[in-house]
N, C-alpha and C positions, 0 to 999 in steps of 0.2 A: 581437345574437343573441337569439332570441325564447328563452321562459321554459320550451317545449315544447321546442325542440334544446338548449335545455341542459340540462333534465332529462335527455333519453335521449342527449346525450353524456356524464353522470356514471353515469347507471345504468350505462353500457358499461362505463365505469372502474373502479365497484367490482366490477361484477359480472367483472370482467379478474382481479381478485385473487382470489375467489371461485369460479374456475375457476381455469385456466392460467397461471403465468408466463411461459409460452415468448410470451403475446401481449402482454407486459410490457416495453418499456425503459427503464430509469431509472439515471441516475448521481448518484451522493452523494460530499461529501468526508466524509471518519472521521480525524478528530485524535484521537493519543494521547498526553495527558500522564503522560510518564515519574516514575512517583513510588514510594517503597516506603511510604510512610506510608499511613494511610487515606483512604479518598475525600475530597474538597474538604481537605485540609489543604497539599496542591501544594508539597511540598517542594522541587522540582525543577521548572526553568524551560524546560528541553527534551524534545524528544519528536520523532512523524513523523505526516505527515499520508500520507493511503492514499486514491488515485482510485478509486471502487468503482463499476463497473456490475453492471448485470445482461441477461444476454442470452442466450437463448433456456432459459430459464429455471434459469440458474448464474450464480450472482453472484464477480466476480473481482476482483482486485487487479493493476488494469493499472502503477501504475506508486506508489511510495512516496519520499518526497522527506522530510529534514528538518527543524524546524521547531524557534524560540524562543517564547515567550509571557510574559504583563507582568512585569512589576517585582517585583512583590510578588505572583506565582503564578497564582490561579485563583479561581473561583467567585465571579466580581465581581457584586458589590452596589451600586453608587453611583457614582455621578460622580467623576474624581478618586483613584478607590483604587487605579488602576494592576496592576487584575487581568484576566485573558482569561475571560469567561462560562464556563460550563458548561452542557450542555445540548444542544440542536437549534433551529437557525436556517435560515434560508436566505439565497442572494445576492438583496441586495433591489439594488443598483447593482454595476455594473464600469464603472470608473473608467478611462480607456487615457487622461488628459489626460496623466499622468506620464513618457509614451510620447516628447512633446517637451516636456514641461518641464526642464530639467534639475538643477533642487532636486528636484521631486517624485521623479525619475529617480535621483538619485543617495539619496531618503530611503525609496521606496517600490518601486523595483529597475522599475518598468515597471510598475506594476499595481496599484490595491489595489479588493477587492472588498469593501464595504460590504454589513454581515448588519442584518437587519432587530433588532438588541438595540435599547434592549428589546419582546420580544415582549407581546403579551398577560398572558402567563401572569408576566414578570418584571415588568408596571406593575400587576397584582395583588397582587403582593409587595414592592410600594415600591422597586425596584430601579430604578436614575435612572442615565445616562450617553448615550454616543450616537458615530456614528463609528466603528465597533468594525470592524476590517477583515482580510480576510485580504492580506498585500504582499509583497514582499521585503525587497532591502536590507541593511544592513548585519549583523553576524553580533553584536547584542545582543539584550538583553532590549527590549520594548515598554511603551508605557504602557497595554496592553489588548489590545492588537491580535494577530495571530496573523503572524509571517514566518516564510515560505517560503526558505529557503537553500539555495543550490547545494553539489555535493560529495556525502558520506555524514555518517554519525550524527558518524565519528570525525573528518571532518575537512571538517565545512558552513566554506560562504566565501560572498562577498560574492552573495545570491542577487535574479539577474535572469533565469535559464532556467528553471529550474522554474517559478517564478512566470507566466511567459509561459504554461507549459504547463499549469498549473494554468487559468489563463484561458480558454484554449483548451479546454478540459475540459469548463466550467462554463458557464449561462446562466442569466439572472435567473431568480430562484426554485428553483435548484438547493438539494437541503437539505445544510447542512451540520451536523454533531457532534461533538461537544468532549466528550470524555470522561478518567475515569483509570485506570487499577488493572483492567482490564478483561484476560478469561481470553484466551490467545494464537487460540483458533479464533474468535476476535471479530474478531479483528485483522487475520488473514489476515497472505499475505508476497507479494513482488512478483511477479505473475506465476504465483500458485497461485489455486486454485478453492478457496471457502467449502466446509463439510461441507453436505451439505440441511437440518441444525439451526442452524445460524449464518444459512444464507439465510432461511431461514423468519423466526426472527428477529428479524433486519433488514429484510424486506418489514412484518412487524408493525408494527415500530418508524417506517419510514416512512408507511404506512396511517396509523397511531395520533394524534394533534394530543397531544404526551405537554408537559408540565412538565419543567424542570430535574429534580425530585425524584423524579419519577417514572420518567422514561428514566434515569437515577443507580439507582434501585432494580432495574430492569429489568435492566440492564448486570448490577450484581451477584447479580441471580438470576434469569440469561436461561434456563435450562433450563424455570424455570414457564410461560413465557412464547415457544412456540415451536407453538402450535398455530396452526392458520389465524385471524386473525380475521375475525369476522362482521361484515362492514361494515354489515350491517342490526341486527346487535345495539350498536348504535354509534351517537353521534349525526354525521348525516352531514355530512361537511365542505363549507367552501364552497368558495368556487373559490379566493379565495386559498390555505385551506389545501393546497387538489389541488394548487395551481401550487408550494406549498412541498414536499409528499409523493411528488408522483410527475413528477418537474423532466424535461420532455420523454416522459412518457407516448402511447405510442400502443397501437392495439388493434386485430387483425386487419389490418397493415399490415408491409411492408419496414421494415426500420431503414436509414435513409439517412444516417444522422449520426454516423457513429461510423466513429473511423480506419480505414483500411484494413488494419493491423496485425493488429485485433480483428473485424473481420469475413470476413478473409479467412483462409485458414489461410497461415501464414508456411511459405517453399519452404525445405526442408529444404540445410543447407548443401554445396553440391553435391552435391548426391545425384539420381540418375539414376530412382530406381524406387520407391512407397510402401514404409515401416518395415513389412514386417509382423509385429504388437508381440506377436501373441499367441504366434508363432514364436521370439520372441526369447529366445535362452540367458540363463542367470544365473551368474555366477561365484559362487565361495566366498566369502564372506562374514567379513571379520574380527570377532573381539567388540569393537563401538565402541557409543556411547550411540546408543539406537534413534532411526530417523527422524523418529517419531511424538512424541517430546518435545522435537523441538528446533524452534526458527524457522531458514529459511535465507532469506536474503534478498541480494538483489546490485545494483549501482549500477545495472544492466541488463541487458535479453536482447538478443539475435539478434533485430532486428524489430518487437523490443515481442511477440513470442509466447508465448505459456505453453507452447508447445512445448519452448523450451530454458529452463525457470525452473530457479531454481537450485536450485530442490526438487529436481531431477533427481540431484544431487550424491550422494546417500544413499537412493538407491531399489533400487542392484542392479541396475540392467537393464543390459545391454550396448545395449541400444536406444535408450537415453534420457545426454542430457549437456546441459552450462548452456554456451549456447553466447552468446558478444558478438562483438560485432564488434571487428579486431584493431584498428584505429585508435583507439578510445576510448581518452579520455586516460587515464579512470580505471576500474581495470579490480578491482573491491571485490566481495567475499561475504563477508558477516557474518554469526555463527552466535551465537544466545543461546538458553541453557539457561535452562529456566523455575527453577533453582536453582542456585549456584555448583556449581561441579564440578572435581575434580580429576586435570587430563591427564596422561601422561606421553609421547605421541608422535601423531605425524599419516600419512595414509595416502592416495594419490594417484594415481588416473591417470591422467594425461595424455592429452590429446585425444580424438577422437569414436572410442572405442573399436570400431568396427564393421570387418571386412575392404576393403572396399569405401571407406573413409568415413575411415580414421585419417592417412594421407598425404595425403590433399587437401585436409584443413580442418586448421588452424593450431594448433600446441600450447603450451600453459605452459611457460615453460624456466624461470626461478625467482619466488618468491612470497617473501612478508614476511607472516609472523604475528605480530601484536601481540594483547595478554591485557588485561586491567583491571590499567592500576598497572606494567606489567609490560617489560624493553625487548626491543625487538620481535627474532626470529630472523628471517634470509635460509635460505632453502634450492635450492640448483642442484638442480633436476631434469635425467636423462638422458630424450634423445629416444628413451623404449620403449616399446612398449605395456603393459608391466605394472606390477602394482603396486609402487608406491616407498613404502618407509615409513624415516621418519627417526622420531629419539628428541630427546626434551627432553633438555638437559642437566641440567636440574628438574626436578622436578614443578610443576606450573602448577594454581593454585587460581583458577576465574574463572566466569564466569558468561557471557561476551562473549568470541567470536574473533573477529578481523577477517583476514580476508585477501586481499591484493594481489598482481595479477599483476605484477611488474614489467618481466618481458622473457618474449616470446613466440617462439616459431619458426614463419614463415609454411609456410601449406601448399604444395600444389605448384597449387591451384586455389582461386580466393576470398583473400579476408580476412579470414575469420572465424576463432576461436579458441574449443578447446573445451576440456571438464575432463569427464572420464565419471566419476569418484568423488573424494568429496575426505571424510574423515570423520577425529575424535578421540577417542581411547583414553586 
């Protein structure tokens, strides 16, 4: 490529950010280590990794998977110390030998994608190691590396699907981040859209060529740091950095690479005619802990659509439900309070609560809640459409609900299975 076409294909690039995201594509993985201590002290050796695009200029959380990290925590320094980086890297190799090997297969789950550690900015700071991979595999800790596990938070297993899909995700130079301690609208949940402050943000953050300690500082005082940057107030990156920052950027062009899930809108579960949502009734509303403070996340949607995320669950709409498909083995929404909390009962209703739409698409017939620490309650739901509310025999002090559909009632059309409210009091 001559020196003149690659100047005015980077001019387009920044100047892409410096205008419009809608002329913007780019997908990032977001790991977060689970910790309550302070930053790099990595108390806690698990956590979930979050596939984040961004597309027509709203950045989403298409799908959130599990994950372990090393030995002895985080924020590795050196060859040997059995820590997982912190920071911003990207896929410098994807490795598929593991694919038939059958050691690597049974040690690396199908995959491992090899991040460029250490960076620049870690051989600045004498930071020595090498190898450092995102894999699957079995459900321990690593000497560095980051695995990908099948299953949910509460019950990851021996991971070779995610990881596959993780793969499938990603392409060299995709950036990846390893972070901890970081505020919930950072983090997003499966299947829900960034606020325009979180996108902003993270468009920054991936523009930006940032240090461990600097992206660390950023994270924990992202509000400073949500203004557009000035890529000409900046020094401008090269191409490797572009190829780490904006992993599959294009500009005035179709997005042609990205699943059919997320580019298409997912067809509403038998449904005959568009929602129209502005139309849509609201029921009464019980007093339960507001929408807006809690994360909802679930093992899946209907599609892979944000149409039925499980955010749906605690919106109040009669239009809106977390809809899966009824065959999945595992059928999980997990609900964390940014602070424990104390419940005393749950509140449910069952299937796609719509006239039209509640007997054709498939319903909850009973679920398992489990708390931190806590053994889990079954409860039978009636095939009704109103609301069911059951009572603890306790009170429940937790910070984490998990719960599982265990048995469904199919509709009278489709496979799918829905939930219109499910919240705690």
């Amino acid at each position: 490529m001559t020196n003149s076409r690659f100047s005015f294909l980077l001019a387009l690039l920044l100047l892409s950010f410096g205008a419009s995201a809608s002329e913007i594509a780019s997908r990032f993985l977001l790991f977060q280590i689970e910790n309550p201590e302070p930053v790099s002290e990595c108390g806690r050796l698990k956590g979930y990794v979050s596939l984040v695009e961004i597309v027509n200029d709203q950045m989403m959380v298409t799908s959130q998977f599990p994950t372990v990290y090393g030995l002895n925590g985080c924020n590795k320094q050196w060859r040997g110390d059995k820590k997982t980086p912190l920071g911003k890297y990207k896929i410098d190799i994807i490795n598929r030998k593991s694919l038939t090997n059958v050691n690597e297969r049974n040690k690396f789950g199908g995959f491992s994608l090899v991040l460029d550690y250490p960076n620049a900015h870690d051989r600045n700071k004498g930071r020595t190691g090498e190898a450092i991979a995102i894999h699957g595999g079995r459900n321990s800790p690593t000497l560095g590396c980051a695995r990908v596990l099948d299953g949910d938070r509460f019950e990851p297993s021996f991971g070779v699907d995610n990881i596959r899909r993780v793969a499938e995700f990603v392409q060299k130079g995709t950036p990846v981040i390893f972070m901890e301690n970081a505020e919930s609208d950072l983090i997003g949940t499966e299947g829900g859209i960034f606020s325009a402050e979180a996108t902003q943000f993270w468009k920054n953050v991936l523009l930006s060529d940032l240090s461990r300690e600097d992206l660390l500082g950023w994270v924990r005082d992202y509000r400073n740091h949500i203004s557009p940057v000035d890529p000409y107030a900046t020094v401008a990156p090269s191409a490797s950095v572009l190829g780490a920052s904006i992993s599959g950027a294009v500009t005035s062009a179709p997005i042609t690479n990205y699943p059919a899930a997320v580019m298409t809108p997912a067809p509403a579960p038998v449904e005959a005619a568009p929602v129209p949502v502005a139309a849509a009734p609201t029921r009464a509303k019980a007093e339960s802990a507001s929408s807006s403070d809690v994360s909802v996340r679930a093992s899946s949607t209907l599609n892979g659509s944000s149409r039925y995320s499980a955010q749906n669950l605690s919106d109040n709409s009669d239009a809106t439900a977390w809809c899966i498909e009824g065959t999945e083995k595992k059928k999980v929404i997990v609900f964390e309070f940014p602070a424990e909390r104390t419940l005393h009962k749950m509140s449910i209703i069952t299937g796609y609560d719509r006239d039209n739409l509640w007997k054709q698409n498939g319903r909850a017939a009973e679920v398992k809640i489990s708390f931190d620490g806590d053994k889990p309650m079954n409860f039978d739901l009636k095939d009704s459409r109103n609301r069911q509310t059951f009572s603890f025999k306790k009170s429940v002090k937790t910070k984490l609900v998990r719960v599982e559909i265990t048995r469904y009632k199919k509709g009278a059309k489709g496979n799918d299975m829905c939930i219109s409210e499910l919240e705690f009091h």
